[in-house]
C-alpha positions in Angstrom: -24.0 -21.8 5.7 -26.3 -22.3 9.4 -26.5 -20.0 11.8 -24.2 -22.1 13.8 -21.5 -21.3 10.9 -19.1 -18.2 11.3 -20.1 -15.8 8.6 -17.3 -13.1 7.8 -16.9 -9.9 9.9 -14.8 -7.1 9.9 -12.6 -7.2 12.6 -12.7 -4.1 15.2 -9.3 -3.1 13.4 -10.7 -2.9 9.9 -13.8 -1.0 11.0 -11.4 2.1 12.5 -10.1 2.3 8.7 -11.0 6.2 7.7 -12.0 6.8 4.1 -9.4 9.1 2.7 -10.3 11.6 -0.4 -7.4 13.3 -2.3 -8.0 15.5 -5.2 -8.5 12.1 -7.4 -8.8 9.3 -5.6 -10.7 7.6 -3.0 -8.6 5.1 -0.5 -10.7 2.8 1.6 -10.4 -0.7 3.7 -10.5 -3.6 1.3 -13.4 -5.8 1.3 -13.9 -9.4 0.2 -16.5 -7.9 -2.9 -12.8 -6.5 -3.7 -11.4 -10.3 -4.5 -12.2 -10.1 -8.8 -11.1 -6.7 -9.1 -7.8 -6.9 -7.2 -6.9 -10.7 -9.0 -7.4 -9.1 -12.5 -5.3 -6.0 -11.7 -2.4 -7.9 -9.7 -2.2 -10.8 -12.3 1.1 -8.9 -13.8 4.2 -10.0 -13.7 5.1 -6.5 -14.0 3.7 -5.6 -10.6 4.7 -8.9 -9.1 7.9 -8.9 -10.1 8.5 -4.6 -8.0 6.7 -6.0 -4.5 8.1 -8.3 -2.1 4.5 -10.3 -1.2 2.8 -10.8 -4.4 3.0 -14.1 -6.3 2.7 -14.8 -9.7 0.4 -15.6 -11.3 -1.9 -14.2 -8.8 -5.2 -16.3 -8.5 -8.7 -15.1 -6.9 -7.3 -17.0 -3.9 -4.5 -15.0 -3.2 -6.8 -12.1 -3.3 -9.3 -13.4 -1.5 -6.4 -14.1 1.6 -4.7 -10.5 1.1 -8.0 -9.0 1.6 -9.4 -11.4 4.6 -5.3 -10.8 6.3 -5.3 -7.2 6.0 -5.9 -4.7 8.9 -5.5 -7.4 11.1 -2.6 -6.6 13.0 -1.8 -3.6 15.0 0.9 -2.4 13.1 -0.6 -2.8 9.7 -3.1 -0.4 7.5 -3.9 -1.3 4.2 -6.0 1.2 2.1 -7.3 0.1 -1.1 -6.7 2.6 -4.0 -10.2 3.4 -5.9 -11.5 5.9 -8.4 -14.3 8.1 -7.1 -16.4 5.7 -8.4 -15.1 2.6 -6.2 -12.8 1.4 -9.4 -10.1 -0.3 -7.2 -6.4 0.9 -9.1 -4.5 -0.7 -6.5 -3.5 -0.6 -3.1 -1.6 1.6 -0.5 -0.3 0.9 3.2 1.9 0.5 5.9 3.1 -2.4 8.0 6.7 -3.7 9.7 8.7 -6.5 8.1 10.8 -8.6 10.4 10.0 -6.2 13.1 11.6 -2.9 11.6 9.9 0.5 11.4 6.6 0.6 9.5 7.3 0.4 6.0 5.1 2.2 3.0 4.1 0.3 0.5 2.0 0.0 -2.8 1.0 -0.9 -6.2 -1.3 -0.1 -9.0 -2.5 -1.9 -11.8 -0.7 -1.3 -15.3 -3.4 0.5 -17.1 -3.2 3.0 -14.4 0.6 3.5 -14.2 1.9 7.0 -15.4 -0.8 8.8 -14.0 0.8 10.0 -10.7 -1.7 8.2 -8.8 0.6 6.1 -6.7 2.7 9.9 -5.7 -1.2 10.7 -4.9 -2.3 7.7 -2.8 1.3 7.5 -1.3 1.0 10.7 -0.1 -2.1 10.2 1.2 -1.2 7.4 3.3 2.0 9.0 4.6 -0.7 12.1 6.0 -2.5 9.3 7.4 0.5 7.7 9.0 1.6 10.3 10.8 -1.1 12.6 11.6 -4.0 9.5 12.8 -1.4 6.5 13.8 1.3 8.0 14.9 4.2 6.9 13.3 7.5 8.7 13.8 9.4 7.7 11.0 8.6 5.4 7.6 10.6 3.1 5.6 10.6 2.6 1.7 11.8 0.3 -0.7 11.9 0.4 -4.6 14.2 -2.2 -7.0 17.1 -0.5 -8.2 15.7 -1.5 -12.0 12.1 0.7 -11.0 12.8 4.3 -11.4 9.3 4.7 -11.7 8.9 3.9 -8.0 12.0 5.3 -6.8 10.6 9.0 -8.2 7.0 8.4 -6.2 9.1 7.5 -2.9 11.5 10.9 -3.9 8.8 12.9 -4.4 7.5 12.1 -1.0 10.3 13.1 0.8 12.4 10.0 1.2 15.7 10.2 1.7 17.6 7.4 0.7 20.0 5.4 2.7 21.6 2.7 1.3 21.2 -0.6 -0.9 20.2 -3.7 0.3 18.5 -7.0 -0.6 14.8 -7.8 -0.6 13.1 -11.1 -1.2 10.9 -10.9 -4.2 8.4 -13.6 -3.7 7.4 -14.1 -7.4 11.0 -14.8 -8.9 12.0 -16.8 -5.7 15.2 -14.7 -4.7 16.2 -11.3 -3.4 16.7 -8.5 -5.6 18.9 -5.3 -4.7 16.7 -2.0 -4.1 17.4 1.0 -2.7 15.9 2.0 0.7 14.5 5.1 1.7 13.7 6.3 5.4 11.0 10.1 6.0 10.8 11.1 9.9 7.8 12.3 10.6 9.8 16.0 11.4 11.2 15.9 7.6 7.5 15.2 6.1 6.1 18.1 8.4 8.7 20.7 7.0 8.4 19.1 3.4 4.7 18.9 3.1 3.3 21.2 0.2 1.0 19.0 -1.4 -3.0 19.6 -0.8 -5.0 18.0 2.4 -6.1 14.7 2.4 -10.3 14.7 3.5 -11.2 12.1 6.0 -14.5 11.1 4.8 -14.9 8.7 7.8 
């Protein structure tokens, strides 16, 4: 690389990313350092198969671009999921599809499923959403064959309204799952789980 060359920044979006704390986890912005750790946990057919973006198999490439494209765009905030000692689990967010209301999403990797750390980083995120962005309402989405993911989105106060389709970008179709819609008025009179620290 010369000095002439374009070295790569954080954009001004990706900078305003807090640091969140909950009782177990850390969320951050993702980095590029983040590429190894995210390919080796998202290289599941498992988790590929339950999200609508991620491919399979996943390469270091298609980390590498999923960390460069996030926190981009105005609408988006994507939060990587680490242990307190910057062990990325996964990753949590919110952004609009085809224009609709901000929709939650996330995933973890395998060896950290059944843990209730997605419930924690979801919730998390949804604090985030509506107390610092100011999102009224939030979308959800979970296969109707992932009841494991339909419990997180229950358990944070998604109601559900209906089935539809979603394209699932590893099996090259769409898939039925249920969706799920919180207003931020339903999440203020539901919230009992403990505070979110801003650490930044």
């Amino acid at each position: 690389m010369t000095l002439l060359e374009d070295s790569p920044r954080e954009s001004y979006r990706e900078a305003c990313i807090p640091v969140l704390e909950t009782t177990r986890l850390v969320l951050r912005a993702p980095h590029l350092g983040d590429a190894k750790a995210v390919a080796a946990l998202a290289n599941d057919r498992r988790i590929a198969e339950n999200t609508a973006r991620i491919p399979h198999p996943y390469r270091l490439a298609d980390a590498e671009a999923f960390l460069l494209g996030s926190n981009r765009e105005a609408g988006d905030t994507t939060f990587l999921v680490t242990l307190p000692d910057d062990t990325v689990i996964g990753a949590c967010g919110f952004g609009s599809l085809d224009g609709n209301a901000p929709e939650l999403g996330y995933w973890l990797g395998v060896p950290h499923w059944g843990r209730g750390y997605a419930t924690e980083a979801a919730r998390a995120v949804i604090d985030y959403a509506f107390t610092e962005a100011g999102r009224e309402v939030l979308g959800a989405g979970a296969r109707v064959t992932n009841p494991s993911s339909r419990r997180v989105i229950e358990k944070c106060g998604f109601q559900w309204t209906g089935v539809g389709l979603c394209r699932i970008r590893a099996l090259g179709s769409s898939v039925p799952i249920d969706r799920f819609r919180l207003e931020r008025s339903i999440w203020a009179a539901l919230k009992s789980w403990g505070p979110v620290k801003r650490v930044a």
